[in-house]
VOKOLMAR-269399 format. One record per residue (C-alpha): residue number from 1; chain; z, x, y. Coordinates in Angstrom, 1 decimal. Each point is the difference from the previous one (the first is absolute). Example, Ala and Ser with C-alpha at 12.3 -4.5 7.8 and 13.67 -1.06 7.14 Angstrom:
<sites>
1  A  7.8  12.3  -4.5 $
2  A  -0.7  1.4  3.4 $
</sites>
This chain:
<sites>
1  A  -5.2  20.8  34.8 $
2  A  1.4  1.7  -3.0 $
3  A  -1.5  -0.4  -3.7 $
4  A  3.0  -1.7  -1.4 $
5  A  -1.4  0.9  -3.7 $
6  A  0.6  3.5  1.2 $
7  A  3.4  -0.4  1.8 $
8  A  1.3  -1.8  -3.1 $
9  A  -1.0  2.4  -2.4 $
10  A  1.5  3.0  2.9 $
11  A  3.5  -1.8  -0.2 $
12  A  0.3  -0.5  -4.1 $
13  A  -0.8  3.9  0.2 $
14  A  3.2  0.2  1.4 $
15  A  1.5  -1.3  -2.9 $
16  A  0.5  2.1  -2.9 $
17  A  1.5  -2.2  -2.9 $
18  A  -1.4  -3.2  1.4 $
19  A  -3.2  -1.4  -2.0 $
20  A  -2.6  0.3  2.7 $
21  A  -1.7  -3.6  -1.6 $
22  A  3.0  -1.4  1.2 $
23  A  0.3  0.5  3.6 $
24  A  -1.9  -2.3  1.8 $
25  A  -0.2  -1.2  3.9 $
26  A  2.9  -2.6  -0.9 $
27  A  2.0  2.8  -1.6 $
28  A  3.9  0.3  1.0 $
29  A  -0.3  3.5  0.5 $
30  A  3.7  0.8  0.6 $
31  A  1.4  -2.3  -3.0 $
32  A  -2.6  2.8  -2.4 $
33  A  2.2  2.0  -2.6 $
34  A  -1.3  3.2  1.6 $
35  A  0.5  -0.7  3.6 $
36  A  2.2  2.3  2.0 $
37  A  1.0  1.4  2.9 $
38  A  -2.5  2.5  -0.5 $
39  A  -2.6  -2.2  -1.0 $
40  A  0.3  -1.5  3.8 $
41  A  -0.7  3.3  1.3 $
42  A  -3.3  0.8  -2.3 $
43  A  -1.2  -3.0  0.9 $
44  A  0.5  0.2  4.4 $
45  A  -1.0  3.8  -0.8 $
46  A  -3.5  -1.6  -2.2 $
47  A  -0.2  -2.3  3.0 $
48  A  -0.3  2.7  2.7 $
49  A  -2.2  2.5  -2.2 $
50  A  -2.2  -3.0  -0.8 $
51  A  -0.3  -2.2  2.7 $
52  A  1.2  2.3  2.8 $
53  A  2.8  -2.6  0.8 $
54  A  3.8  0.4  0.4 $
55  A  2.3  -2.5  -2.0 $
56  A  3.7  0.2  1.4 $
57  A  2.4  -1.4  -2.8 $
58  A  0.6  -3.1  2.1 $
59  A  -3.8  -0.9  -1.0 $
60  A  1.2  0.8  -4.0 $
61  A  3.5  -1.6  0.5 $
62  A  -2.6  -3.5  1.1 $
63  A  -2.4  0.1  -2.6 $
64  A  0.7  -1.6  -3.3 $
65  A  -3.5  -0.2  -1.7 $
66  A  -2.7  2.6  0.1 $
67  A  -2.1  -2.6  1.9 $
68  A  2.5  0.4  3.1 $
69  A  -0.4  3.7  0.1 $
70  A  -3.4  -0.2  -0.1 $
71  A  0.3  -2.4  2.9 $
72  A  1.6  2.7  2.1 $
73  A  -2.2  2.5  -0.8 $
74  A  -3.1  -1.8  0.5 $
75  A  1.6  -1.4  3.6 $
76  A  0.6  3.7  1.2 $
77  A  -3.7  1.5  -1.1 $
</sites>
């Protein structure tokens, strides 16, 4: 099981302008000021470097909160 202290604090990395003490598991990831395009891709490129598991933009497009990423992370460890 992943340390989700550790995969939260790995995904608000990926955000540069974003407050990091506001990103939590209920976070709306995509609705953040900073998200991007690009951002997507840091964070399924973080995934795989991290975690050794491949995100395909269908399991971005589905996730809303940083709780359901962590969801499909933790189900493909």
């Amino acid at each position: 099981m992943i340390d989700i202290h550790i995969f939260l604090k790995n995904i608000s990395d990926q955000f540069d302008e974003t407050d990091p003490a506001s990103i939590a598991l209920e976070t709306e990831f995509k609705v953040l000021d900073d998200y991007s395009s690009l951002t997507a891709l840091n964070i399924i490129s973080m995934i795989d470097d991290e975690y050794d598991v491949i995100l395909k933009g269908e399991d971005i497009r589905s996730s809303n909160t940083i709780q359901d990423l962590y969801n499909i992370v933790n189900s493909k460890v």
